[in-house]
C-alpha beads as a LAMMPS data file, in Angstrom:
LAMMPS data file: protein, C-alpha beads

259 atoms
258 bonds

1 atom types
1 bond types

-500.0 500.0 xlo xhi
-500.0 500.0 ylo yhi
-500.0 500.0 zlo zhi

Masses

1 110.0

Atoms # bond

1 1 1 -378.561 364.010 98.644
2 1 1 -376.892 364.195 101.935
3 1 1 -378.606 363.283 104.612
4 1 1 -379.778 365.868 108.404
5 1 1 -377.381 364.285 110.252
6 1 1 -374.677 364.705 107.886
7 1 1 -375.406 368.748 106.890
8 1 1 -374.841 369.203 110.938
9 1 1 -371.750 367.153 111.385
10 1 1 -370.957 369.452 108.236
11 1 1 -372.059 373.081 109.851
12 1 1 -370.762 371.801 113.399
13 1 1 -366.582 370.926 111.853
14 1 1 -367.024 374.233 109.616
15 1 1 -368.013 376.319 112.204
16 1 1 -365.483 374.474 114.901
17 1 1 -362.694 375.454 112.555
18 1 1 -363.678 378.557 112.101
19 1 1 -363.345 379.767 116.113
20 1 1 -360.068 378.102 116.786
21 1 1 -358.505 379.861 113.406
22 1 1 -359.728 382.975 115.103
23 1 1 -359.017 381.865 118.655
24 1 1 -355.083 381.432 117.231
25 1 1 -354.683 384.812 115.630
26 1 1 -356.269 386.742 118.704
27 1 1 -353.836 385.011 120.827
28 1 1 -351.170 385.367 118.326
29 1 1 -352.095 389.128 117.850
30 1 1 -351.962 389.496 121.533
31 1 1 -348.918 387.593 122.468
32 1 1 -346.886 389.943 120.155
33 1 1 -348.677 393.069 121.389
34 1 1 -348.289 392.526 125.152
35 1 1 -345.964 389.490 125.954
36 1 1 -347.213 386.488 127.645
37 1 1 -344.857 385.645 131.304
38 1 1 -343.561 382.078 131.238
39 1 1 -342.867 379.800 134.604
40 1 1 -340.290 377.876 134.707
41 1 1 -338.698 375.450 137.572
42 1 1 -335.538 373.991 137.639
43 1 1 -332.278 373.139 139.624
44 1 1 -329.471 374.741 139.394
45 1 1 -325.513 374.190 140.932
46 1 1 -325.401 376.148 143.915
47 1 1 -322.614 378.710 144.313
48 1 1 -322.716 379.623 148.146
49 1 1 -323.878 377.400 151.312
50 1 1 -326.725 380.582 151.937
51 1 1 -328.386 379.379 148.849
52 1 1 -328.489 375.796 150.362
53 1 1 -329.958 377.378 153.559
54 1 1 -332.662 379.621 151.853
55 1 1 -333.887 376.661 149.738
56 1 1 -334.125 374.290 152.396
57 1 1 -335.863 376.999 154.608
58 1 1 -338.258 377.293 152.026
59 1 1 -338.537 373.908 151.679
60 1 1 -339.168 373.452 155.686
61 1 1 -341.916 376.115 155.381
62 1 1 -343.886 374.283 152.466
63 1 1 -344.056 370.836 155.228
64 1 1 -345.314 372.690 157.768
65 1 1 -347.901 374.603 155.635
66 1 1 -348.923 371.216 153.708
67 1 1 -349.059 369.510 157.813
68 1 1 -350.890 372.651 159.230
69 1 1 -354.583 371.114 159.462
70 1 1 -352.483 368.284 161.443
71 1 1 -350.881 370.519 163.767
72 1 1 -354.422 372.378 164.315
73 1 1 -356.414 369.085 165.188
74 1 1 -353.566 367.930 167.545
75 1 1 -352.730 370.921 169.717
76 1 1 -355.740 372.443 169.879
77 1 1 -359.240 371.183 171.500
78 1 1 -360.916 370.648 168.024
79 1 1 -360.447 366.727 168.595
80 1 1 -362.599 367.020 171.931
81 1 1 -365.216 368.724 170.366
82 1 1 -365.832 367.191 166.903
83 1 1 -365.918 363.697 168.552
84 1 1 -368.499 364.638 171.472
85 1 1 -370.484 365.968 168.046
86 1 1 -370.030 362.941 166.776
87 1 1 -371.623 360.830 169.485
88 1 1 -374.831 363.644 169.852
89 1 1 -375.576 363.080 165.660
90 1 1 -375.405 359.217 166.674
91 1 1 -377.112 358.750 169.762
92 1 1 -379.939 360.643 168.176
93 1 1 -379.929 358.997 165.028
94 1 1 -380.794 361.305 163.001
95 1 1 -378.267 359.599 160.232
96 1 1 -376.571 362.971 158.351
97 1 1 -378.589 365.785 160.744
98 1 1 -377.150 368.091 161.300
99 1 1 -374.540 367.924 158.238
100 1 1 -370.621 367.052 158.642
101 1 1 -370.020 369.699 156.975
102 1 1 -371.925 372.014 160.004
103 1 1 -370.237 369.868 162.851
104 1 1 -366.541 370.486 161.064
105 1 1 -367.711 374.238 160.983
106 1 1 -369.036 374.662 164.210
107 1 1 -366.342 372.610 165.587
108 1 1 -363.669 374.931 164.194
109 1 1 -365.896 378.000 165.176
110 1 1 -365.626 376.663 169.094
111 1 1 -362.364 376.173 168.677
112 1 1 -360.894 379.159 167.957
113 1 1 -363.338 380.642 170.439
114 1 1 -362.171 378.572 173.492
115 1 1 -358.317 379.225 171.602
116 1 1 -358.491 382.707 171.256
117 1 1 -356.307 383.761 174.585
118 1 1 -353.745 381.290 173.369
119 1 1 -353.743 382.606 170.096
120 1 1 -353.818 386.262 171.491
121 1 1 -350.597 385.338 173.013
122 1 1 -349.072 384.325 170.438
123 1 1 -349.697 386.790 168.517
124 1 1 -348.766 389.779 171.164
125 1 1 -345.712 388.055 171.876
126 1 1 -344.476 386.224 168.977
127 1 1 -345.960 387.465 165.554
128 1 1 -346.197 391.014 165.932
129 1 1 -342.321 391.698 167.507
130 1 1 -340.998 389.198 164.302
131 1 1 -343.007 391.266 161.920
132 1 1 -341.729 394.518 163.591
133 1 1 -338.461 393.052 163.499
134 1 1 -338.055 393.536 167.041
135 1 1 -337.162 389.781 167.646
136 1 1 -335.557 387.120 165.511
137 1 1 -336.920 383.883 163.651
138 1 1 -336.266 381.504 166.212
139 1 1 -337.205 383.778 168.965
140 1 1 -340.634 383.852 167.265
141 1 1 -340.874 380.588 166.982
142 1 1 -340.100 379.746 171.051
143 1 1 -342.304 382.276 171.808
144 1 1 -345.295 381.099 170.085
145 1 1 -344.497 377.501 171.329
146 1 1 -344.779 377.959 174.840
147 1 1 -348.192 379.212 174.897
148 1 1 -349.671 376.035 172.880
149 1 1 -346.998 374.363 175.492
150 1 1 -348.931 375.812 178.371
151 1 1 -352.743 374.999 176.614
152 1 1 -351.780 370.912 176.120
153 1 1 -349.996 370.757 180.075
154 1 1 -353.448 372.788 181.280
155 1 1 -355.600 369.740 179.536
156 1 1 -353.040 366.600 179.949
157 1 1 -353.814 363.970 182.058
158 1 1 -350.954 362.520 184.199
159 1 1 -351.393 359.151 183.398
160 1 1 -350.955 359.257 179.346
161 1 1 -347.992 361.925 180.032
162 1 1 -346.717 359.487 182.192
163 1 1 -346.688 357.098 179.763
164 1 1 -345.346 359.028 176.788
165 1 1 -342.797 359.896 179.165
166 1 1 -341.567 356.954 180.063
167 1 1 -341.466 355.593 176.518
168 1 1 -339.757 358.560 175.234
169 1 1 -337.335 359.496 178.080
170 1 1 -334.406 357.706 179.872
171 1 1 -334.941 359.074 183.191
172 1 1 -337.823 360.922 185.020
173 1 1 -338.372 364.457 184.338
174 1 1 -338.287 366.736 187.527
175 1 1 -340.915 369.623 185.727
176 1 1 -342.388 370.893 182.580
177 1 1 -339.425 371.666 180.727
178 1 1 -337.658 368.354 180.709
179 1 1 -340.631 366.990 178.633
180 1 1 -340.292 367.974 174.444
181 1 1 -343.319 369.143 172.585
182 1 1 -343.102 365.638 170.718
183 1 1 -343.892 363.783 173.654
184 1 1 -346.543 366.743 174.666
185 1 1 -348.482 365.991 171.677
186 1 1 -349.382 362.314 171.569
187 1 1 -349.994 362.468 175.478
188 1 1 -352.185 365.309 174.746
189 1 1 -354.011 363.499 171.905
190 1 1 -354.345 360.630 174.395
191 1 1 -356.083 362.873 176.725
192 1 1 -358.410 364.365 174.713
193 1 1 -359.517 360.986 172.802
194 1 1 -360.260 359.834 176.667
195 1 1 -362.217 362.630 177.651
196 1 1 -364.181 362.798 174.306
197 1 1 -364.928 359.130 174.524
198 1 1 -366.379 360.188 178.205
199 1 1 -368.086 362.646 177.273
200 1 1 -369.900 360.643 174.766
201 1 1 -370.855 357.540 176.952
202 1 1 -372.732 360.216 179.040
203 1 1 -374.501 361.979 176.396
204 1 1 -375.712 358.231 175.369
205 1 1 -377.015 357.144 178.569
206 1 1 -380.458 358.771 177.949
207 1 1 -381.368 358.229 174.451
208 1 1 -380.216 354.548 175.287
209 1 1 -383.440 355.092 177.733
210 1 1 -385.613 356.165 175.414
211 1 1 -384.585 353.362 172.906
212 1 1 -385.376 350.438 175.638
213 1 1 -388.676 352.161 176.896
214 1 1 -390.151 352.418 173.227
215 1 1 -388.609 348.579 172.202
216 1 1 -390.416 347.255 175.662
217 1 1 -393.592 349.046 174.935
218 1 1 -393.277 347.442 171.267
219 1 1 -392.657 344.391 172.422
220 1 1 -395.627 344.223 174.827
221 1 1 -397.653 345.086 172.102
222 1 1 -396.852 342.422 169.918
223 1 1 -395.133 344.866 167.140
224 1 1 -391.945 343.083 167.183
225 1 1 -391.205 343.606 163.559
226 1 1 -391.546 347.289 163.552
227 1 1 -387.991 348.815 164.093
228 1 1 -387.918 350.850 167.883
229 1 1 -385.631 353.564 166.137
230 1 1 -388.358 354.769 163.772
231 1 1 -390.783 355.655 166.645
232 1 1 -388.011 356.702 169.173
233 1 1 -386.394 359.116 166.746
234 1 1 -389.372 362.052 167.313
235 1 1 -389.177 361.220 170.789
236 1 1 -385.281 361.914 171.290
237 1 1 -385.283 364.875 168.770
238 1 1 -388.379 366.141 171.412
239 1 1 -386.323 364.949 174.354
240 1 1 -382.729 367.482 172.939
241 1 1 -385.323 370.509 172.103
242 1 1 -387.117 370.955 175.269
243 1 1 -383.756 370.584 177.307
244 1 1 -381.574 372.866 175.014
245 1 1 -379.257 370.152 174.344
246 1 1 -377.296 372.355 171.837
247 1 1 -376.712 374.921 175.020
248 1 1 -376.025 372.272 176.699
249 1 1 -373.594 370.352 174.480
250 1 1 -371.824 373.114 173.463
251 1 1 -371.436 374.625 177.456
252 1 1 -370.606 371.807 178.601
253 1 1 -367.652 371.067 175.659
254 1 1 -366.372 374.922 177.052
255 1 1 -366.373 374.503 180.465
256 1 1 -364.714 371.310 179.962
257 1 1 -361.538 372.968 179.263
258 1 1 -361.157 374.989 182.097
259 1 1 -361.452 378.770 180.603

Bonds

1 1 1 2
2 1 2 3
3 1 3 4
4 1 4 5
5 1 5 6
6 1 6 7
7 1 7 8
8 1 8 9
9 1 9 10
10 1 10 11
11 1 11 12
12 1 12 13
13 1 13 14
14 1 14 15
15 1 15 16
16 1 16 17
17 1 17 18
18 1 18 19
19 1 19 20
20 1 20 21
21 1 21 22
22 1 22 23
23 1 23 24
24 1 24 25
25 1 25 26
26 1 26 27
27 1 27 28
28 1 28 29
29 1 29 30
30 1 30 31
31 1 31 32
32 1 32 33
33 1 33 34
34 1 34 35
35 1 35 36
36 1 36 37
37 1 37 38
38 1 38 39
39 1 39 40
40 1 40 41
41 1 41 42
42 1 42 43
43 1 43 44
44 1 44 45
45 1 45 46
46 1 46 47
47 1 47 48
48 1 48 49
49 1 49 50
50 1 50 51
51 1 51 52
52 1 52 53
53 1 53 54
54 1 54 55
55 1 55 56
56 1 56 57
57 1 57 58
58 1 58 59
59 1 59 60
60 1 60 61
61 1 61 62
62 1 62 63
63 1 63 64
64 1 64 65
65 1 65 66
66 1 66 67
67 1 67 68
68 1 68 69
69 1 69 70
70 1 70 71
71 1 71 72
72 1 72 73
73 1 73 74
74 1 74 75
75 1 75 76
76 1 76 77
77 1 77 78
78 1 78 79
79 1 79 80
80 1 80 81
81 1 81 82
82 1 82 83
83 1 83 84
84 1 84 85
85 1 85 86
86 1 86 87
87 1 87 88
88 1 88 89
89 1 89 90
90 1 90 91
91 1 91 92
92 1 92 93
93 1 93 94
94 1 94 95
95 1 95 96
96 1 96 97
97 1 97 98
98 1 98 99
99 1 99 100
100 1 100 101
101 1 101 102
102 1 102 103
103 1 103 104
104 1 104 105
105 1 105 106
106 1 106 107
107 1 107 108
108 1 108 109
109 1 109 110
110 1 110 111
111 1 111 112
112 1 112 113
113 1 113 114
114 1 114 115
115 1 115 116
116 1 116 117
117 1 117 118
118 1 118 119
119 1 119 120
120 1 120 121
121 1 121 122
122 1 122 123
123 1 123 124
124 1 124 125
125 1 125 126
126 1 126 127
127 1 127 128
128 1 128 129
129 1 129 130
130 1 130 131
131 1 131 132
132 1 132 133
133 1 133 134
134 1 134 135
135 1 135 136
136 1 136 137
137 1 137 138
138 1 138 139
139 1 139 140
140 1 140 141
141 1 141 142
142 1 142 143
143 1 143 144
144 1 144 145
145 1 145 146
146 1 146 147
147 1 147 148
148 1 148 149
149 1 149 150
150 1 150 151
151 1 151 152
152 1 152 153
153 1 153 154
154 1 154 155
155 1 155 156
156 1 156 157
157 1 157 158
158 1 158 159
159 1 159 160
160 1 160 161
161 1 161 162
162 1 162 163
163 1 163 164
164 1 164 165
165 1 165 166
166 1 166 167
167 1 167 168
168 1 168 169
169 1 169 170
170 1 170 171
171 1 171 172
172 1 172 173
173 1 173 174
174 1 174 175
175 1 175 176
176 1 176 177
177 1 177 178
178 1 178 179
179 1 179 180
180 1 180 181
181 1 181 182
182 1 182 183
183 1 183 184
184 1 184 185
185 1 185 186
186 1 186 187
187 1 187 188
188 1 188 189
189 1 189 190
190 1 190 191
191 1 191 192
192 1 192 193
193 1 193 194
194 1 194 195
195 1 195 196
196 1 196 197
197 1 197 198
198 1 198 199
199 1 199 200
200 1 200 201
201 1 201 202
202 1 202 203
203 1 203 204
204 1 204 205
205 1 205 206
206 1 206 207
207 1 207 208
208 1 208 209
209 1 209 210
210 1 210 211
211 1 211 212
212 1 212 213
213 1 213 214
214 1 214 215
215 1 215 216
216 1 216 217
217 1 217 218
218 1 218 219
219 1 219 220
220 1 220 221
221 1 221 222
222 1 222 223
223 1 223 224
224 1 224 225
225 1 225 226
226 1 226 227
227 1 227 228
228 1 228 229
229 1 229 230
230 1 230 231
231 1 231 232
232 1 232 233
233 1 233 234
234 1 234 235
235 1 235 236
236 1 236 237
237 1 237 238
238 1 238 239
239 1 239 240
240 1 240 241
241 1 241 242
242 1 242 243
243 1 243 244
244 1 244 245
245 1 245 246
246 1 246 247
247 1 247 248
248 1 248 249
249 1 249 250
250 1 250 251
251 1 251 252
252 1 252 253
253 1 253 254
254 1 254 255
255 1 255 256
256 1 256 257
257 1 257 258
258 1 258 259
């Protein structure tokens, strides 16, 4: 007598066998009927220097798509404001509230909010004339520089462009032109890391209050064991409701870059 255990290893390998003998002739049915596409890659000799071009142009535009989120958090103000985020979720301490996943979201939201002229720009100027074939590749591509260009000088400080500059350059440059986008972009990184880092020491100055008021009144009363962050918590998340400090965060962060 054969035993539960074996009867269902039994019915499970019969009826296993059973769908992929249909599962074969279906597809094998169907294959014949309609045709199934195959992909294939490969190189190949090339037999004129414009194939050379188009494949490395192709090549160029997968880098730049694979390095876009790059290019978006360092010539844009998304750095600036998902830092000073940062520093309101920690000097509240309210651990993962609100989520990262909000403050990337509401970070990128601002962004393209405080962006949008800039990107308006660019896309009167540059995209729209290249896809009406009113202007050439690397007119398009000048085009839509010098806006971004003209955000990062707006937002630069002179002393990390200064620096940049005088790493990157042999002599002094005499205006904006004689400085490269590569030497933009750090100095503008700099920038923004510096005012983000400001921003931040000022929105910790008063829950650093609130923390040393409830750890002396603690103290006083002999409850030295009892962490002060548990009771000051409710008392900061009190403190950023009746103030608006979401209005106030997120004004502030605008009218920070000058609009």
């Amino acid at each position: 007598m054969l035993s539960r255990s074996t009867h269902k290893e039994i019915i499970f390998f019969s009826v296993t066998t059973l769908s992929l003998f249909f599962i074969l002739f279906f597809c094998s049915n169907t294959a014949s009927a309609v045709g199934l596409p195959t992909v294939t890659f490969g190189v190949t000799d090339a037999d004129n220097p414009q194939q050379i071009s188009t494949g490395l142009q192709v090549l160029f535009l997968l880098t730049i798509l694979s390095i876009a989120p790059g290019i978006v958090l360092m010539t844009t103000c998304f750095t600036r404001i998902v830092i000073v985020l940062g520093f309101v979720r920690m000097a509240m301490g309210t651990q993962n509230m609100p989520p990262t996943q909000v403050i990337i979201g509401l970070s990128l939201f601002l962004t393209f909010f405080i962006m949008s002229p800039t990107l308006n720009d660019i896309n009167e100027n540059a995209l729209q004339p290249f896809l009406n074939n009113k202007i050439t590749q690397e007119e398009a591509l000048d085009k839509a520089v010098n806006p971004m260009r003209d955000f990062m000088f707006s937002q630069v400080k002179e002393p990390e462009l200064t620096l940049l500059a005088r790493i990157t350059m042999n002599n002094e440059p005499y205006d904006r032109e004689d400085i490269s986008t590569i030497t933009l972009i750090p100095a503008f990184m700099l920038s923004e890391l510096k005012r983000a880092f400001q921003m931040g020491f000022m929105i910790y100055i008063p829950f650093l209050v609130i923390d040393m008021i409830v750890a002396s009144i603690l103290m006083s009363m002999g409850m030295m064991m009892l962490p002060p962050v548990i009771i000051s918590m409710p008392f900061k998340l009190l403190l950023f409701v009746l103030v608006d400090g979401w209005s106030l965060i997120v004004g502030s962060l605008i009218k920070s870059f000058h609009l």
